[in-house]
C-alpha positions as CSV (number, residue, x, y, z in Angstrom):
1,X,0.0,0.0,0.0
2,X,1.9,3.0,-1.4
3,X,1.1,6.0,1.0
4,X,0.1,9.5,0.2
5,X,2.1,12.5,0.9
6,X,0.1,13.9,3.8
7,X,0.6,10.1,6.0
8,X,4.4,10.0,4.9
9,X,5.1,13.8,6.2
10,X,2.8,12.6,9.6
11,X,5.2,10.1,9.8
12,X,8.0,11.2,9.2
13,X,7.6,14.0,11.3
14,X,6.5,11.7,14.6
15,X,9.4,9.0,13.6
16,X,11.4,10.9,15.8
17,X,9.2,10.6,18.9
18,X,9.1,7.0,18.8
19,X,13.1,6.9,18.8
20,X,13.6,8.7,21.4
21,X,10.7,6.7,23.6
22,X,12.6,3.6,22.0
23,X,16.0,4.6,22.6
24,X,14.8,6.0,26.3
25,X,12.4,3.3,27.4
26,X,10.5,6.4,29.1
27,X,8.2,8.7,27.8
28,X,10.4,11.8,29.4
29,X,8.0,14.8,28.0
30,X,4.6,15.6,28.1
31,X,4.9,16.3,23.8
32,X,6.3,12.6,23.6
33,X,3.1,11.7,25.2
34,X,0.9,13.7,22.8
35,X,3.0,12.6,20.1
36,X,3.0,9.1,20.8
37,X,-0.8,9.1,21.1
38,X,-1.0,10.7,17.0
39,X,1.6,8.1,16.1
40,X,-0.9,5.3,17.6
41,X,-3.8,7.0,16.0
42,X,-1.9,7.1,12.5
43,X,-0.5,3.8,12.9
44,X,-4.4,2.2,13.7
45,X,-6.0,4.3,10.8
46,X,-2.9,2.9,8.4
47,X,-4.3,-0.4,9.3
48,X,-7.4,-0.1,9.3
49,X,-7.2,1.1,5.7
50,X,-4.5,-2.1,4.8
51,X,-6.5,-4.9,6.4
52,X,-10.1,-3.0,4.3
53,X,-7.6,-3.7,1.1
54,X,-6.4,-7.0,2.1
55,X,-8.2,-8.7,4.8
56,X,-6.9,-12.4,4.0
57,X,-3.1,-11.0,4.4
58,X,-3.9,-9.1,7.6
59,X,-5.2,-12.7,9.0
60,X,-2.8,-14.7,7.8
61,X,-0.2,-12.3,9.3
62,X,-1.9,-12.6,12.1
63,X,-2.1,-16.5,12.5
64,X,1.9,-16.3,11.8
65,X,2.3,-14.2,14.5
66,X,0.5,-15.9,17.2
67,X,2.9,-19.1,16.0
68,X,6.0,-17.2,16.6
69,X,5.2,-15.4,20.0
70,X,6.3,-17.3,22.7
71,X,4.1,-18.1,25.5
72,X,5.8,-15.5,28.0
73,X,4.2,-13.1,24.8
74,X,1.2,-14.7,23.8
75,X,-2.2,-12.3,23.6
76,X,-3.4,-13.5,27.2
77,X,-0.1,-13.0,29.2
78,X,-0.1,-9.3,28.0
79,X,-3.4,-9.1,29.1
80,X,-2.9,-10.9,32.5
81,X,0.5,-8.4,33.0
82,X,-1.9,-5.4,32.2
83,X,-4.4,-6.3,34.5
84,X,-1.6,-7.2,37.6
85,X,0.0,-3.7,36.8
86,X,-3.2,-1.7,36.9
């Protein structure tokens, strides 16, 4: 899915965010914060869009997925560590 050039400045210009918070492991300012929640809302419209054009590649990807994670990774741990860290 080529992009058009309104989502690649969007994401280009909150790539940087994201590397710091990567780089960090903290979100250290409240415009990271901000940031971070456009780059999640970009990021979720992006696929929303992809898996509309090509839903039996979005669930395949998702079956491989679920293969690879280890258990320690798997859908319900994360859940389980979200809930004990509420």
């Amino acid at each position: 899915m080529k992009l058009d050039a309104t989502t690649f400045r969007q994401l280009r210009r909150l790539a940087p965010v994201l590397d710091d918070v990567l780089n960090a492991r903290e979100v250290e300012y409240p415009h990271q914060a901000v940031n971070l929640a456009a780059l999640a809302a970009l990021c979720s419209q992006l696929f929303l869009t992809y898996e509309h054009r090509k839903p039996v590649g979005i669930e395949q990807a998702r079956v491989d997925v679920k293969n690879r994670l280890p258990v320690e990774c798997s859908p319900l741990s994360a859940e389980k560590h979200r809930l004990q860290y509420k």
